[in-house]
TIRO-2110 file (N, C-alpha, C; in Angstrom, 1 decimal):
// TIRO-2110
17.2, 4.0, 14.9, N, 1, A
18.3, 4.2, 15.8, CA, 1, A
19.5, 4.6, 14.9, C, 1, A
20.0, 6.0, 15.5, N, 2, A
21.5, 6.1, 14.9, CA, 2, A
22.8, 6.6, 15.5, C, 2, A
24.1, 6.7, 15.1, N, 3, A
24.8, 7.5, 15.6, CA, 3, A
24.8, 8.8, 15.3, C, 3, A
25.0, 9.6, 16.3, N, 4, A
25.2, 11.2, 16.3, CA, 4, A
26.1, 11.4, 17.2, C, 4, A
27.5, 11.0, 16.3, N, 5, A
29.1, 11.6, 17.3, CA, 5, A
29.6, 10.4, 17.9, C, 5, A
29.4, 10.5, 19.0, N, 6, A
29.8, 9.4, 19.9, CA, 6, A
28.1, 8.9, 20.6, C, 6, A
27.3, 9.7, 20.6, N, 7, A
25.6, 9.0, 21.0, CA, 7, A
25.1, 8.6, 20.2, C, 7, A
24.2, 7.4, 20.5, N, 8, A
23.2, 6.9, 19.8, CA, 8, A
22.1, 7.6, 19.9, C, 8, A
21.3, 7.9, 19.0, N, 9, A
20.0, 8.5, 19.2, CA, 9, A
18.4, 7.3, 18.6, C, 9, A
17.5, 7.3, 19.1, N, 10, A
16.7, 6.7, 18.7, CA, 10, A
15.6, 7.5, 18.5, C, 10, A
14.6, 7.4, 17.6, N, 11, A
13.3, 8.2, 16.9, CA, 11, A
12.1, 7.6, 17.0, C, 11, A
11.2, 8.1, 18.1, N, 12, A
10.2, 7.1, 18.4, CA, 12, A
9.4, 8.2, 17.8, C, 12, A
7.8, 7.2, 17.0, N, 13, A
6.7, 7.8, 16.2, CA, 13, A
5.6, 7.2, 16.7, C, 13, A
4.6, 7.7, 17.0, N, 14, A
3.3, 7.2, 17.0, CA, 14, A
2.2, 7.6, 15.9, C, 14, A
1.6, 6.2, 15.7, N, 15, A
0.7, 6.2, 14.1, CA, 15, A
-0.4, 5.7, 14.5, C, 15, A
-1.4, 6.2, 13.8, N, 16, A
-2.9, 5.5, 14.0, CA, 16, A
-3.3, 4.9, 12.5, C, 16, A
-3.6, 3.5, 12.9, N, 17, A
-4.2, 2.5, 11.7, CA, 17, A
-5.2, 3.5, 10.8, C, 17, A
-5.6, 2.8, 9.5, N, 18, A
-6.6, 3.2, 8.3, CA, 18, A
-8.2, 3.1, 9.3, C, 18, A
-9.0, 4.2, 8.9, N, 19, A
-10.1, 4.2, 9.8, CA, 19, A
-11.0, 2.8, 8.2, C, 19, A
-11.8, 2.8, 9.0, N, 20, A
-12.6, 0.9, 8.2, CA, 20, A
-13.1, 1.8, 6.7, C, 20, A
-13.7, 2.8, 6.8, N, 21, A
-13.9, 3.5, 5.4, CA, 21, A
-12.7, 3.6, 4.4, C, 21, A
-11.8, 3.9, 4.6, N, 22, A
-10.1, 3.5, 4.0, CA, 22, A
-10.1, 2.5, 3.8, C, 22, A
-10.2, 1.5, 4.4, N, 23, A
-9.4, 0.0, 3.8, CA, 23, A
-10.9, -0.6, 2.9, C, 23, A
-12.2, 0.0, 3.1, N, 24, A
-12.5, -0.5, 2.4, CA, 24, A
-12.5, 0.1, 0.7, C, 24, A
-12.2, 1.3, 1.0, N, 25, A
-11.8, 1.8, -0.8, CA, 25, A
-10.5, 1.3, -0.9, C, 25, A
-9.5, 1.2, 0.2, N, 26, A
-8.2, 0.5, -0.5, CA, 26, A
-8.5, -1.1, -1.4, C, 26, A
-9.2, -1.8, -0.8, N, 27, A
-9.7, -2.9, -0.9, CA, 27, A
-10.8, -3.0, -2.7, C, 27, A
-11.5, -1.9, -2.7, N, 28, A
-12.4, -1.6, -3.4, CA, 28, A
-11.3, -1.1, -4.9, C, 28, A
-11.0, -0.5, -4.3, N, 29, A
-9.0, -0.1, -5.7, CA, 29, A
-8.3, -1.2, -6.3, C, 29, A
-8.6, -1.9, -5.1, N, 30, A
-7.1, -3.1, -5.1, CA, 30, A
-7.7, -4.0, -6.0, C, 30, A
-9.0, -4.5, -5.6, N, 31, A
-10.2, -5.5, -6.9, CA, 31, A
-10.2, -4.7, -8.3, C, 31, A
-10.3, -3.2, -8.5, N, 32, A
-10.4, -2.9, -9.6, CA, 32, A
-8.9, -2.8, -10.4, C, 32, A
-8.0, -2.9, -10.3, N, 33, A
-6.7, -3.1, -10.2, CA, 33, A
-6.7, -4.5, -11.4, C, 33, A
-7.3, -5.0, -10.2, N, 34, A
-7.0, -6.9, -10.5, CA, 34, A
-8.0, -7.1, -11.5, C, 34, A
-9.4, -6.9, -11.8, N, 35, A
-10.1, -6.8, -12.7, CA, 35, A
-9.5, -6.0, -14.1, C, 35, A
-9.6, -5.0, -13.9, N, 36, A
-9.2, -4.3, -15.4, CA, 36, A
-7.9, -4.9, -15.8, C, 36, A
-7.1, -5.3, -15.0, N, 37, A
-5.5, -6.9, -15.9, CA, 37, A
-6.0, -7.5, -16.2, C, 37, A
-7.4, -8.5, -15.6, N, 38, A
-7.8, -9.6, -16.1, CA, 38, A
-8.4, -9.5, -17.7, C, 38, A
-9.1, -7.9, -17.6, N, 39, A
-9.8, -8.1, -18.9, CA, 39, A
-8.7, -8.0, -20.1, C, 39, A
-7.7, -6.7, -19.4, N, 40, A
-6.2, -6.4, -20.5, CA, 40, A
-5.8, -7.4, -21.1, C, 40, A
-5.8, -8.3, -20.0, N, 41, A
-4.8, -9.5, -20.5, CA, 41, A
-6.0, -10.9, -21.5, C, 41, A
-6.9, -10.8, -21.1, N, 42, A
-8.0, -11.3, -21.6, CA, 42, A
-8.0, -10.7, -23.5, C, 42, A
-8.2, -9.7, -23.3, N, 43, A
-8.7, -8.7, -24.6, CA, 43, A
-6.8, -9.2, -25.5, C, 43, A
-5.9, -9.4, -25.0, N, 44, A
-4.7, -9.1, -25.3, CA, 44, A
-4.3, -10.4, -26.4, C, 44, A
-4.7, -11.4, -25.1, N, 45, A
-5.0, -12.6, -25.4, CA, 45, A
-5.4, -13.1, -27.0, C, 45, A
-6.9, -12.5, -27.2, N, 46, A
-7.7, -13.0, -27.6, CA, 46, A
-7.7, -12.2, -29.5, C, 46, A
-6.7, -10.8, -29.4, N, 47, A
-6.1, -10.2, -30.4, CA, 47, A
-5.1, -10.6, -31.2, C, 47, A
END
């Protein structure tokens, strides 16, 4: 919602959710993410 002059205007969008094959590579990303820190910090650690 904004002003334009003296009217307010509002911006309506319609979106469709991640189909189930997306969230599971987002998901599948998100663990490799968290694994390869653990070893960084592991290896980092241990140097």
């Amino acid at each position: 919602m904004y002003w334009s002059g003296n009217k307010v205007k509002l911006e309506i969008a319609l979106a469709k959710g991640k189909q189930e094959h997306d969230k599971r590579d987002t998901a599948k990303e998100r663990d490799w993410q968290r694994e390869k820190q653990r070893v960084m910090r592991r290896h980092n650690k241990n140097a």
